[in-house]
C-alpha positions in Angstrom: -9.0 -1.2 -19.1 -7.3 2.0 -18.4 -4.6 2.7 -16.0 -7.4 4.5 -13.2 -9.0 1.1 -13.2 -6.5 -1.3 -13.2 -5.5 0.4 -10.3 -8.9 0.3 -8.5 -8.5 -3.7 -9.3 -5.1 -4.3 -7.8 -6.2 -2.2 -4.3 -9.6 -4.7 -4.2 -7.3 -7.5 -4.9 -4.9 -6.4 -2.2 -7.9 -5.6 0.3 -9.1 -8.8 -0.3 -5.9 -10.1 1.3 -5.2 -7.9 3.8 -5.7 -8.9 7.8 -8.0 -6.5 9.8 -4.6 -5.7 11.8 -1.3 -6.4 9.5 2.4 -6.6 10.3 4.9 -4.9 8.7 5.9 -8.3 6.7 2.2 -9.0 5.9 2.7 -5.9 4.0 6.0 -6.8 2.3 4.6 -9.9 1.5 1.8 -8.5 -0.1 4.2 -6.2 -2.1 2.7 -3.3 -0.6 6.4 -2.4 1.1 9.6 -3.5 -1.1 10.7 -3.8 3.1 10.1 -3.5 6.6 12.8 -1.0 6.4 10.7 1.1 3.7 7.7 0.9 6.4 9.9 1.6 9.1 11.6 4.6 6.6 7.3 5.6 5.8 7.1 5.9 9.9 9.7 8.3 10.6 8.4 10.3 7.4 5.5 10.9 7.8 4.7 9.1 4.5 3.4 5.6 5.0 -0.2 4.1 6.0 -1.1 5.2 9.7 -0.1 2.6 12.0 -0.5 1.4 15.5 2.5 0.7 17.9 1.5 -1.9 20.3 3.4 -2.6 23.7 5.1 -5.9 23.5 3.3 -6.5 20.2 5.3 -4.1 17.7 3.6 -2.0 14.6 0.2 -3.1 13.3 -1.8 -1.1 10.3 -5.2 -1.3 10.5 -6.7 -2.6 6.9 -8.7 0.9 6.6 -5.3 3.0 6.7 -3.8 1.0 4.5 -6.3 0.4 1.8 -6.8 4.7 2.2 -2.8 5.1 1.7 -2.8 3.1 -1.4 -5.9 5.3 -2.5 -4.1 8.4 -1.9 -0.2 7.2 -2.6 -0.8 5.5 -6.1 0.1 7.3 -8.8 -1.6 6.5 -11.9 0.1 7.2 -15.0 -1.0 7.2 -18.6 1.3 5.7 -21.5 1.6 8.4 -24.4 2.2 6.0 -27.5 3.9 7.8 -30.3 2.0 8.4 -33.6 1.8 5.5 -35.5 2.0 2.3 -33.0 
């Protein structure tokens, strides 16, 4: 299985677990997010899945943004084995 794949796998795996609305530790707990400080960093970047801020409810990402941030965050990279192994 090659690198492009095995990332497709982990992101179905990962949708699979993800709420239809997620908090910022569902995500950390999912290992999306090393943090809700990361996420919190991500918001005031620019950088991180689109999320929703919700009056007396605090930040929710929708499964959708997520699942489209890992898409277009991941970078996939190829091992270059030297000759011989």
């Amino acid at each position: 299985m090659n690198q492009k794949e095995k990332l497709a796998v982990f992101i179905s795996l990962v949708a699979e677990k993800l709420k239809e609305l997620n908090t910022p530790d569902d995500l950390v707990r999912l290992g999306i997010a090393g943090s809700k400080k990361t996420l919190a960093n991500y918001r005031c970047n620019g950088n991180g899945p689109d999320f929703i801020k919700i009056r007396g409810c605090g930040i929710r990402y929708e499964k959708s943004s997520v699942i489209a941030w890992l898409e277009q965050a991941a970078v996939v990279v190829e091992q270059v084995r030297p000759a011989g192994q």
